[in-house]
C-alpha positions as CSV (number, residue, x, y, z in Angstrom):
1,X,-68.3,-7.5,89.8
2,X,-68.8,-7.4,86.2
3,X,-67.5,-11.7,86.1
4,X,-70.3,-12.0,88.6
5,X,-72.9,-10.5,86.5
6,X,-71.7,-12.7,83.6
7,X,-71.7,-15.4,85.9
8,X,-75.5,-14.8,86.9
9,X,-76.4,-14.5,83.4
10,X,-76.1,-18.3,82.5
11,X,-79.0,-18.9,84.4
12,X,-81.1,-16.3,81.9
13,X,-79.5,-15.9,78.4
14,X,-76.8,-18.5,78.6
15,X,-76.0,-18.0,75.0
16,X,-75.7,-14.0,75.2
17,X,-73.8,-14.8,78.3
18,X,-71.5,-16.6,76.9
19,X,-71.0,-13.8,74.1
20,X,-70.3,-11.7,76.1
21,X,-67.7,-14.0,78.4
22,X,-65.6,-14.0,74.9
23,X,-65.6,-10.3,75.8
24,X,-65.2,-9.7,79.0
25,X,-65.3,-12.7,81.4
26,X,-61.8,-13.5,83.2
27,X,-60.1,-16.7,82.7
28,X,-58.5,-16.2,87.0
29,X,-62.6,-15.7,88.0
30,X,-63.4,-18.9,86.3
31,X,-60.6,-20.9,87.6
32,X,-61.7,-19.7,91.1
33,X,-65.2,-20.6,91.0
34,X,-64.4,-23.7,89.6
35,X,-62.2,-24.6,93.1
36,X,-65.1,-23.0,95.2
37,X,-68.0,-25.0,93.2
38,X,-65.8,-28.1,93.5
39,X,-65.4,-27.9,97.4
40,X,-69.2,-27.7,97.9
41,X,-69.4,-30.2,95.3
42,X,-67.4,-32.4,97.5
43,X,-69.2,-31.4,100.7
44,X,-72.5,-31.7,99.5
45,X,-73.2,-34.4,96.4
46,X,-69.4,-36.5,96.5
47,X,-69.2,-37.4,100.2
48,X,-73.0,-38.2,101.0
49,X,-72.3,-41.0,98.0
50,X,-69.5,-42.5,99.0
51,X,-70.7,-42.7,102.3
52,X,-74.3,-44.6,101.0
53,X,-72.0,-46.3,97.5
54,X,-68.8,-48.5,96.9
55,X,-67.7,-45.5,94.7
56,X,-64.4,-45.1,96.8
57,X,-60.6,-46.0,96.4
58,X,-60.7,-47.8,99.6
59,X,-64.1,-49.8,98.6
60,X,-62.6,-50.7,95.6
61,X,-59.9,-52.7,97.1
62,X,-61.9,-53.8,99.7
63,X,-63.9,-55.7,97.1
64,X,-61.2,-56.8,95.2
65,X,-62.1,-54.7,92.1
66,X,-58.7,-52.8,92.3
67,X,-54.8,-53.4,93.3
68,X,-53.4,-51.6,96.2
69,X,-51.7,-48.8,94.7
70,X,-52.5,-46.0,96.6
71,X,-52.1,-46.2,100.3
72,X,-52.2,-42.9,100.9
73,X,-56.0,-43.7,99.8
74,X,-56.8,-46.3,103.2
75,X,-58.1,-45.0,106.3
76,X,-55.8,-44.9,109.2
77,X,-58.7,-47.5,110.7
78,X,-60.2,-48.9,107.6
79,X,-63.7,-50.3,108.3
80,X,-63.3,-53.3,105.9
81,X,-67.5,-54.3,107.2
82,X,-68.7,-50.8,106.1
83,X,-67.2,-51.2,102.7
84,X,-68.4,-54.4,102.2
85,X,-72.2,-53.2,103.4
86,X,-72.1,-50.3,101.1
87,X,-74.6,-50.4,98.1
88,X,-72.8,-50.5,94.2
89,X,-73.8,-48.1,92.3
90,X,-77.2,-48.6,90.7
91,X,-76.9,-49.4,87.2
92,X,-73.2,-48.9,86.5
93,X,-71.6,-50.5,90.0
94,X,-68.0,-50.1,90.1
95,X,-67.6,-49.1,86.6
96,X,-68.9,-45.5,87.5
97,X,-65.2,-45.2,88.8
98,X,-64.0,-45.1,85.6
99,X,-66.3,-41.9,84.7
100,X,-65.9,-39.9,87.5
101,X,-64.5,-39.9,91.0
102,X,-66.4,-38.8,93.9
103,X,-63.5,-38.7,96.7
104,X,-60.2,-36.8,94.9
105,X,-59.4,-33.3,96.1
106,X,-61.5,-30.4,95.1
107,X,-58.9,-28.9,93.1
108,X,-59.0,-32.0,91.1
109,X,-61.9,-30.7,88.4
110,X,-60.1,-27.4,87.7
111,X,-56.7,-29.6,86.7
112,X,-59.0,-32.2,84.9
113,X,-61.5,-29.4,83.2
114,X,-57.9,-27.3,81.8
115,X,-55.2,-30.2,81.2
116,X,-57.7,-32.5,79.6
117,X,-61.3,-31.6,79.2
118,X,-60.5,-28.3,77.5
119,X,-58.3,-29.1,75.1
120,X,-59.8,-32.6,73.9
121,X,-62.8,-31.0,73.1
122,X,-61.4,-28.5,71.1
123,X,-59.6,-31.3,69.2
124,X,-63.2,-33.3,69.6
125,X,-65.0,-30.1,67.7
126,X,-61.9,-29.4,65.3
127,X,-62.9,-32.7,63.9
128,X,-66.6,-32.7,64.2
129,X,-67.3,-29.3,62.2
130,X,-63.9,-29.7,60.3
131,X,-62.0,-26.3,61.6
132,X,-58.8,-27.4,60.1
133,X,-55.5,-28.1,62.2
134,X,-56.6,-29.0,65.7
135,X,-53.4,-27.7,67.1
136,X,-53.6,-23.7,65.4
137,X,-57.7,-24.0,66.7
138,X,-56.4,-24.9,70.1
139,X,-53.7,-22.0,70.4
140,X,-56.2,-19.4,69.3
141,X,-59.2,-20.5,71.3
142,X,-57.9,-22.3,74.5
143,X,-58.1,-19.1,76.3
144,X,-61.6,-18.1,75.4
145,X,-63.0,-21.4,75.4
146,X,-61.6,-22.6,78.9
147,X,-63.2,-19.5,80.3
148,X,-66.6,-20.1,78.8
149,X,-66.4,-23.7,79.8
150,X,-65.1,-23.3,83.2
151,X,-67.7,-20.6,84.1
152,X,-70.1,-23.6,82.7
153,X,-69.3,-26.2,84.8
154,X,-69.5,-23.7,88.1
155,X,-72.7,-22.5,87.2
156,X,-74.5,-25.5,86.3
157,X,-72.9,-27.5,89.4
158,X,-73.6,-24.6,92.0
159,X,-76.9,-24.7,92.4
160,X,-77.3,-28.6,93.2
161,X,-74.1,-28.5,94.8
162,X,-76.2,-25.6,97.2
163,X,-78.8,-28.1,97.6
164,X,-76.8,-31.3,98.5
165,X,-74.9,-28.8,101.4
166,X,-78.7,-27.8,102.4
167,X,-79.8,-31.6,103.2
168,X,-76.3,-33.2,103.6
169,X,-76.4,-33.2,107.6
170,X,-80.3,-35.1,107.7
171,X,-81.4,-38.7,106.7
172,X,-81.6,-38.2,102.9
173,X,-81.3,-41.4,100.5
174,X,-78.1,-41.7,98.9
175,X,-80.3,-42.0,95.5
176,X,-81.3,-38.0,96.3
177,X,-77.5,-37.3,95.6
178,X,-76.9,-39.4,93.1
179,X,-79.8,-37.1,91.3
180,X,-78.2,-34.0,92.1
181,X,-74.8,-35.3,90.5
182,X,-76.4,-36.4,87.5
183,X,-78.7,-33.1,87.2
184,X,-75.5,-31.0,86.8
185,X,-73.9,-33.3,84.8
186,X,-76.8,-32.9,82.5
187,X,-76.9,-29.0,83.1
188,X,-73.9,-29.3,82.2
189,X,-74.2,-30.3,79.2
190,X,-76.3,-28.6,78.2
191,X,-74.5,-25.5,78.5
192,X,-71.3,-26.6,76.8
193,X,-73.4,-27.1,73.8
194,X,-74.3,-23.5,74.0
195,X,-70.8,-22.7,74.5
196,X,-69.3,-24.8,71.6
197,X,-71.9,-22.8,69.2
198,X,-71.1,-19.9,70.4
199,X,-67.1,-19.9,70.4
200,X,-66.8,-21.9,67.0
201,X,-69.9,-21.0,65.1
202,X,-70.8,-24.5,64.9
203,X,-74.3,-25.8,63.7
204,X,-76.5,-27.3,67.1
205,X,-75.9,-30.6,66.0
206,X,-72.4,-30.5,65.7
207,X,-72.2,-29.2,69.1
208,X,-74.5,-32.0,70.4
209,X,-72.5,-34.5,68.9
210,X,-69.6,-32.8,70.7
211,X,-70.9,-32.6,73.8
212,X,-72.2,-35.9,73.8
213,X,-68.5,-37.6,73.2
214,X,-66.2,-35.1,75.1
215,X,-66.9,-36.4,78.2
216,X,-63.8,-39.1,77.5
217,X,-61.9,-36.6,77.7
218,X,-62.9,-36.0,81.0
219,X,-63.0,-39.8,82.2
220,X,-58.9,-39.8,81.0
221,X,-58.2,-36.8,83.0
222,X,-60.1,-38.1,86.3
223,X,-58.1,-41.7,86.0
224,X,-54.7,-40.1,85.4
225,X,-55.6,-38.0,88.1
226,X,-56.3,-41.0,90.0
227,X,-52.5,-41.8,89.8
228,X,-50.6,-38.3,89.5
229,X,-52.4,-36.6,92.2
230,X,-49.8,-37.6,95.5
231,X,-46.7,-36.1,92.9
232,X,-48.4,-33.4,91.8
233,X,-47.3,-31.3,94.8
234,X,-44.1,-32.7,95.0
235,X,-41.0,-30.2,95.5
236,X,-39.5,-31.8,93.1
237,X,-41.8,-32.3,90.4
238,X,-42.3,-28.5,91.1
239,X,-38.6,-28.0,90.4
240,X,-38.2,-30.4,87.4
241,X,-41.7,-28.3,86.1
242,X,-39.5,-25.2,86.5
243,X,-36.4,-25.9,84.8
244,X,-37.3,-27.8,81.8
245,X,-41.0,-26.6,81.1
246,X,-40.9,-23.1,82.3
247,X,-40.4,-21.8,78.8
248,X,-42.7,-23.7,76.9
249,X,-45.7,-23.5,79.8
250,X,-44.5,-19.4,80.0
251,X,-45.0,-19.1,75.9
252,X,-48.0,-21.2,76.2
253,X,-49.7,-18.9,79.0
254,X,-48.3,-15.9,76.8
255,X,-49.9,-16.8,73.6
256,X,-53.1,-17.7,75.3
257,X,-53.1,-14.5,76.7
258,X,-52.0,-12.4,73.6
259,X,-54.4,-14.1,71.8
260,X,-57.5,-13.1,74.0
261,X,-56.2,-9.5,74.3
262,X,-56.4,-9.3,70.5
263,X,-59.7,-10.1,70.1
264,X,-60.9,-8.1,72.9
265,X,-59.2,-5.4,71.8
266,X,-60.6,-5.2,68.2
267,X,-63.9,-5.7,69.9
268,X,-63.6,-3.0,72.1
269,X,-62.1,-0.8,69.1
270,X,-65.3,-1.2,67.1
271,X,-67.9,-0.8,69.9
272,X,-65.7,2.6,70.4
273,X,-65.9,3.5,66.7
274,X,-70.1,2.7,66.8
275,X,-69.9,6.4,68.8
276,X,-69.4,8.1,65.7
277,X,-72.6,8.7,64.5
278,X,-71.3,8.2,60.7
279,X,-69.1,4.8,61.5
280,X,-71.7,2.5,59.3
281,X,-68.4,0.2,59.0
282,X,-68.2,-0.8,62.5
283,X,-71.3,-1.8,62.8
284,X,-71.0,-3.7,60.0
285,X,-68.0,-5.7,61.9
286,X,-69.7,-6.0,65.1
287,X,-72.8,-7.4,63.2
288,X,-70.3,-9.9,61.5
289,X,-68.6,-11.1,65.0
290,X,-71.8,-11.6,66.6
291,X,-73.2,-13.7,63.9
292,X,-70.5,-16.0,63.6
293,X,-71.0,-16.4,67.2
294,X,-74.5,-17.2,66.0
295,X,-75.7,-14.2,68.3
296,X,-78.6,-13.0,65.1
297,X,-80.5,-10.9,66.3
298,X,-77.4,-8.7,67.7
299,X,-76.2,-9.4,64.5
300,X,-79.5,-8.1,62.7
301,X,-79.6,-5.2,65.5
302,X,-75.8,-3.8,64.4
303,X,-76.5,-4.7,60.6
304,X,-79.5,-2.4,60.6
305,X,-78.0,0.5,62.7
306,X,-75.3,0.7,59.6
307,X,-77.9,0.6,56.9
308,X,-79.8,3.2,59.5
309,X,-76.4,5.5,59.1
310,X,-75.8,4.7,55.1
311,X,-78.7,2.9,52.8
312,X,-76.4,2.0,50.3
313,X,-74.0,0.4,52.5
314,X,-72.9,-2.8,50.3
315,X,-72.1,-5.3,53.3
316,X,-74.9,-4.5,55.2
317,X,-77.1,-4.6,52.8
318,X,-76.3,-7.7,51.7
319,X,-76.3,-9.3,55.1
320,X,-79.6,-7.5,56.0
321,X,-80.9,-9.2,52.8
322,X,-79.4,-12.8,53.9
323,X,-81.3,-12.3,56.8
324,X,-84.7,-11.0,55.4
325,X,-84.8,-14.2,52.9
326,X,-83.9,-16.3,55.9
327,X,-87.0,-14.8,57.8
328,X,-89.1,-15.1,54.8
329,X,-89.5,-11.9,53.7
330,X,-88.6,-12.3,50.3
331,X,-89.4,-8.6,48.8
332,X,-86.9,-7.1,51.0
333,X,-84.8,-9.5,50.7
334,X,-84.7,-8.5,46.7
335,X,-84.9,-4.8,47.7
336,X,-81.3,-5.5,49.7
337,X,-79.4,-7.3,46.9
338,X,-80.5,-4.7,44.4
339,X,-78.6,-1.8,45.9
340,X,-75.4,-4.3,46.2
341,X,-76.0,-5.2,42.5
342,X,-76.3,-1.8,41.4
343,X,-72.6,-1.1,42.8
344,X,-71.0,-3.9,42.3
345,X,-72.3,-7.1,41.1
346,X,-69.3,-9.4,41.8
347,X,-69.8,-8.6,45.2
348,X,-68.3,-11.5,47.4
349,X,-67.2,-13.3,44.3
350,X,-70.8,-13.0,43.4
351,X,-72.3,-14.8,45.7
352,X,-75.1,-11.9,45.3
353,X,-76.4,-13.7,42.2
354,X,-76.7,-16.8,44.1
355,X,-78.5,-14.9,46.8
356,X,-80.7,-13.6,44.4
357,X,-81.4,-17.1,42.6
358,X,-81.9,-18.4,45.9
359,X,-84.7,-15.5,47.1
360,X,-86.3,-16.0,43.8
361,X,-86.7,-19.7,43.5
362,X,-88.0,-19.8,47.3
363,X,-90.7,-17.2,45.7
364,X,-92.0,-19.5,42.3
365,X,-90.2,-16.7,40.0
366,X,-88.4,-19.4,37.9
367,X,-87.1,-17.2,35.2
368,X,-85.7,-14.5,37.2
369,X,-84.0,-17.2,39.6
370,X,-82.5,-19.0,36.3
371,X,-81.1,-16.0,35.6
372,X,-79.3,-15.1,38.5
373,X,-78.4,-19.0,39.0
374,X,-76.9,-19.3,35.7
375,X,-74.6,-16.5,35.6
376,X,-73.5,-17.6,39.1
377,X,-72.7,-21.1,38.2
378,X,-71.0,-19.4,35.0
379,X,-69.0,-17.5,37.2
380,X,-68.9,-19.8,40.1
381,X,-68.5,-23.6,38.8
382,X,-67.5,-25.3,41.7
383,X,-69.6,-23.9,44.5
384,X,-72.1,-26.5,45.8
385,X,-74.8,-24.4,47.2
386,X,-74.9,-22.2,43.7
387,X,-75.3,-26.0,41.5
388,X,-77.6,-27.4,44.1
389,X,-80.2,-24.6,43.5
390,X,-79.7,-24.5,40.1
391,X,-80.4,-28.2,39.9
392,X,-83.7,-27.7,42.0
393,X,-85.0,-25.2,39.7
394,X,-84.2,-27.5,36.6
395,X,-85.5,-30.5,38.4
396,X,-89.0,-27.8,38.9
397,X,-89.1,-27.3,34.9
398,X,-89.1,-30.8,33.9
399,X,-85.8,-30.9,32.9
400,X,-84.1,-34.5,34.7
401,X,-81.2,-34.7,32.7
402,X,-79.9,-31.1,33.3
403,X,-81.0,-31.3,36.8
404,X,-79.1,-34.8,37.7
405,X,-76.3,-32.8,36.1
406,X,-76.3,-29.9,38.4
407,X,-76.7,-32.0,41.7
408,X,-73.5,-34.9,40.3
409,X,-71.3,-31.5,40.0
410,X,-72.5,-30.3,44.1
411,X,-71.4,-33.7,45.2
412,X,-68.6,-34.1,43.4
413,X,-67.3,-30.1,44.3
414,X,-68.0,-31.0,48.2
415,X,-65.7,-34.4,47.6
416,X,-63.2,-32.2,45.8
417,X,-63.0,-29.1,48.0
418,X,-59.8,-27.7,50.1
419,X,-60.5,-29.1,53.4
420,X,-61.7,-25.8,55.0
421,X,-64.4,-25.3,52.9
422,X,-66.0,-29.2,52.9
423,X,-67.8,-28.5,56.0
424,X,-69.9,-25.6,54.3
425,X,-70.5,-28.0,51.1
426,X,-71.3,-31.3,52.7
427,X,-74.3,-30.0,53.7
428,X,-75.3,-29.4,49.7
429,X,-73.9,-32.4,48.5
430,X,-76.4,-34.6,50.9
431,X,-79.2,-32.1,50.0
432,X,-78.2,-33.2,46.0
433,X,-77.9,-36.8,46.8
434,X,-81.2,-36.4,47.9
435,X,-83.1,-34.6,44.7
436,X,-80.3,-36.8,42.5
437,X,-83.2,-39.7,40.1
C-alpha cells in the first residue's frame, strides 16, 4: 500500500515523491508496474499504430527497408497489400524503428529500462556533473535509481496508456496515438529530470542535459532487443546464465541490495533518534540528506527544529545561515555565522569566513567583507568560490590589477583541481572569466 501511495504521489509532488522512493519505495513494485503499464501500453497506444503505420518488423521487410532475419516476426498469412497501404510514420518514416519499437513483448521495457536504460544513464550523469568513476556511482546507486526511474516510466505512461485502452476499439486516427506515445515520452521525461536531481544532487541543467541524451541508451537496448528477444527464454541460455553468471549476477543483486538497506537504514536510524526531544544532531543529518537531494525546504524544516532544540548548534547554524543568505535575508544570515565563529572559526576549513564575505559583499559592507575574504583566501588559497568573491569586491573598489589577479587564480584552481571537486569550481572559474578585463 505504502508503493501505491508513492506511486500516486508523482502525479502531485513528484520531487518529494521521489525522496521518499529513495526511502521506501520497492525495487519488486516498480518492476511490476512497469510489466502491467507496458501491457496496456501495448494494448492501447503500440498496436492501434502499427495497425494505422509501417512501424512493424513484418512492414519493414515488406518494403524492403530490412533483411529477413526474424521469421518468427511474419504472420502465419502475411497481408503483403496491407503493409504496403499502411502510412510511414509522419516525419521520421521508418527510422522511428530505430528509436523505439511498437510490436516487441510487453516485458520488453522492463529488460530495456534495467539492462540498458538504467545503467547508461548513470554513466550518462557520472560524466555530465563529473561524480567520479562511473562504475563505483553505478554499484551504489543502481538500486535506488532503477526504482525511482522505473516507478517514472509507469506513472507517466499509465495514464495515456488508460486513454489509448479507452478509445482503442472506435474509429480514432492513428495520429491520436501517435500523440499519446509521444505525451508520455515527454512526461517522461520530465520526471527523469526530477529523478536525476533528486538521486545525485545534480544542478536542473545537468539533469536536462541528461535527460535529453539518455534516451540512446534506450534506442541500443530496444535494437538488441530486436535480436535477442526469441533466445532470451531459451532453456539453454537459461542454463549457460546459471552456471557461468550465477555468481557474478548473485553478488551483483547482493550489493544492490546491501547497498539500499544501508541507506535506508541510517535513514530510518536518524528519523528514530529525532524522537528524543534533545537529539539536535539528527536533525542536523536528516537536514543534510534531504538537501543533497535538493529537498530545501525539508532541509530548512529539520535544520531549524535542531537550532529549535540547541541555539548554538554549530552545523545548523551554519546551514541555517547558508540558507537565510540564499533567501536574502542577509541580517540573519550574519546572526547564524556569528555563533559558529564564536566557537570555532575554522569551522569547515573555514569556509565560515567565506560565508561571511559572501553575506557581506551581497549587502555593500565592503570592508567587513574584505575582511572575512582575505583571511579566507589566506587560509584557503586555492578555493575558487573564496578568490572569485574576493576579486568581485576588488574589481567594486577600483582596484583592476588585484582584481584580474584574484579571478586568473579561480580559473586556474578549477583547471587544477582533483577531479571530484572541478564540478563545484567550474562554475566560479566561468563566473571569473566573465568579470576577468
Amino acid at each position: 500500500m505504502q508503493n501505491f501511495l508513492l506511486f500516486l504521489k508523482l502525479y502531485t509532488r513528484p520531487d518529494s515523491a521521489f525522496s521518499d522512493i529513495m526511502d521506501d519505495g520497492s525495487w519488486l513494485f516498480a518492476a511490476i508496474a512497469v510489466i502491467v503499464v507496458a501491457f496496456a501500453m501495448q494494448f492501447g497506444i503500440n498496436d492501434q499504430i502499427t495497425r494505422n503505420y509501417a512501424v512493424g518488423y513484418f512492414d519493414q521487410v515488406v518494403r524492403g527497408e530490412r533483411a529477413l532475419i526474424r521469421p518468427d516476426r511474419v504472420p502465419e498469412t502475411p497481408d503483403v497489400d496491407a503493409a504496403l497501404e499502411r502510412e510511414a510514420f509522419p516525419v521520421l518514416g521508418s527510422q522511428i524503428t530505430w528509436i523505439s519499437s511498437f510490436d516487441s513483448s510487453f516485458i520488453a521495457p522492463l529488460i530495456v529500462l534495467a539492462v540498458f536504460f538504467i545503467p547508461g544513464t548513470i554513466f550518462l550523469v557520472t560524466l555530465v556533473a563529473r561524480l567520479g568513476n562511473a562504475g563505483v556511482v553505478i554499484g551504489n546507486e543502481y538500486g535506488t535509481f532503477s526504482t525511482c526511474v522505473m516507478m517514472a516510466w509507469a506513472a507517466a505512461h499509465l495514464p495515456f496508456a488508460l486513454a489509448g485502452v479507452a478509445i482503442a476499439g472506435g474509429s480514432v486516427s492513428g495520429i491520436v496515438f501517435i500523440t499519446l506515445w509521444a505525451a508520455s515520452g515527454l512526461v517522461f521525461g520530465s520526471l527523469l529530470v526530477l529523478a536525476v536531481r533528486t538521486v545525485f544532487g545534480t544542478s536542473y541543467s545537468e539533469a536536462i542535459i541528461t535527460a535529453a541524451f539518455c534516451w540512446v541508451f534506450y534506442s541500443i537496448g530496444v535494437n538488441v532487443m530486436e535480436f535477442v528477444s526469441p533466445w532470451f527464454f531459451s532453456p539453454f541460455l537459461l542454463i549457460f546464465a546459471v552456471l557461468y553468471l550465477g555468481g557474478f549476477l548473485s553478488s551483483g543483486v547482493a550489493g544492490m541490495s546491501d547497498s539500499m538497506r544501508r541507506k535506508r537504514d541510517f535513514k530510518q536510524y536518524l528519523h528514530s533518534a529525532t524522537v528524543n526531544p534533545r537529539d539536535a544532531d539528527a536533525h542536523v543529518q536528516l537536514g543534510l540528506i534531504y538537501a543533497s537531494r535538493r529537498q530545501d525546504e525539508k532541509a530548512k524544516e529539520h535544520f531549524e527544529k535542531a537550532f529549535g532544540i540547541d541555539e548554538e548548534e554549530i552545523d545548523a547554524n551554519y546551514q541555517l545561515g547558508r540558507i537565510a543568505r540564499h533567501e536574502g535575508d542577509l541580517q540573519r544570515a550574519i546572526e547564524h555565522f556569528s555563533t559558529v565563529v564564536a566557537q570555532n572559526d575554522r569551522f569547515a576549513l573555514s569556509e565560515i569566513w567565506r560565508e561571511i564575505g559572501a553575506t557581506y559583499l551581497e549587502a555593500g559592507m565592503d570592508m567587513e567583507a574584505r575582511d572575512a575574504l582575505e583571511k579566507f583566501v589566506e587560509r584557503r588559497p586555492y578555493d575558487g568560490e573564496g578568490l572569485f568573491y574576493l576579486g568581485t569586491l576588488l574589481k567594486r573598489s577600483g582596484e583592476s590589477a588585484a582584481a584580474n589577479e584574484m579571478f586568473e587564480r579561480a580559473v586556474e584552481a578549477a583547471s587544477t583541481a582533483p577531479y571530484h571537486r572541478r564540478r563545484e569550481l567550474r562554475i566560479w572559474a566561468k563566473k571569473a572569466r566573465r568579470e576577468m578585463g
